[in-house]
C-alpha positions in Angstrom: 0.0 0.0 0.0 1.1 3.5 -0.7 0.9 6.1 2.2 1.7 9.8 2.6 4.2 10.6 4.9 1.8 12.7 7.6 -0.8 10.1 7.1 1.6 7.2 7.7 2.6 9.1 10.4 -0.4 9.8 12.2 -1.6 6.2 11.7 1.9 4.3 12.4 0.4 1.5 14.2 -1.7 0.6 11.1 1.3 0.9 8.7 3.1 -1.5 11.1 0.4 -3.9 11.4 0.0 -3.9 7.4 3.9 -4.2 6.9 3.5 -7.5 9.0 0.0 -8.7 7.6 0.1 -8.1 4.0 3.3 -6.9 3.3 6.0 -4.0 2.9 4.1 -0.5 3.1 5.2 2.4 0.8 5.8 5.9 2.3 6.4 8.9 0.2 7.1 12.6 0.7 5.6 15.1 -1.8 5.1 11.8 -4.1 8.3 11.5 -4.9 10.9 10.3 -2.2 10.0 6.4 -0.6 10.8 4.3 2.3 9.4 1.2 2.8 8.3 -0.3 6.3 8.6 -4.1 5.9 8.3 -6.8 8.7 12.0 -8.1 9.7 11.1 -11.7 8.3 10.7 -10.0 4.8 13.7 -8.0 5.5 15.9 -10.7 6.4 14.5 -12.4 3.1 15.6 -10.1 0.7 18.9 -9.4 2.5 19.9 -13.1 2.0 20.9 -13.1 6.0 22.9 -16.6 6.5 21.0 -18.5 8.9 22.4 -18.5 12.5 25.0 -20.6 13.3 22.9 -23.5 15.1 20.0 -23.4 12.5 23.2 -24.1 9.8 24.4 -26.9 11.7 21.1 -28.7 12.0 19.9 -28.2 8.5 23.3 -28.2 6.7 24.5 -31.4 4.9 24.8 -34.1 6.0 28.5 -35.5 7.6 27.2 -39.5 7.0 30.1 -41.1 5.2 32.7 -37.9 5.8 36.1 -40.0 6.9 36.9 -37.6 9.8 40.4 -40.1 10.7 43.2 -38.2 11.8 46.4 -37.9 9.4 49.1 -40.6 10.3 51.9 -38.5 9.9 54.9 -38.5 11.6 54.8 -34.7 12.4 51.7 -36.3 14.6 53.7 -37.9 17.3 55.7 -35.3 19.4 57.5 -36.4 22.7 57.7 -34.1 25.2 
């Protein structure tokens, strides 16, 4: 939806409750300049935010068959 900033601004709450329900909300000044309001979801979305560290590690691929040994070289064995 397109709003006028002083309407926008005297009925924020709605323009909030839009960005979330039916997406981002248009704000101009004079009809020309524009901001958006958009919900953080829809934000994060279009920024292509990595997911957080433990969402990766529970939906990344899978390690089933990965050979995770340990390299038998002889730099390995250090006596101390």
């Amino acid at each position: 939806m397109k709003w006028k900033l002083a309407e926008a601004k005297n009925r924020f709450s709605e323009v909030f409750r839009l960005a979330l329900k039916d997406g981002p909300q248009r704000i101009t000044r004079h009809g020309n300049e524009a901001v958006y309001v958009l919900s953080e979801s829809e934000y994060r979305r279009l920024k292509g935010d990595p997911p957080d560290f433990i969402e990766f590690l529970l939906n990344g691929p899978s390690l089933e068959g990965l050979e995770l040994g340990r390299d038998a070289s002889p730099m390995r064995d250090v006596d101390l």
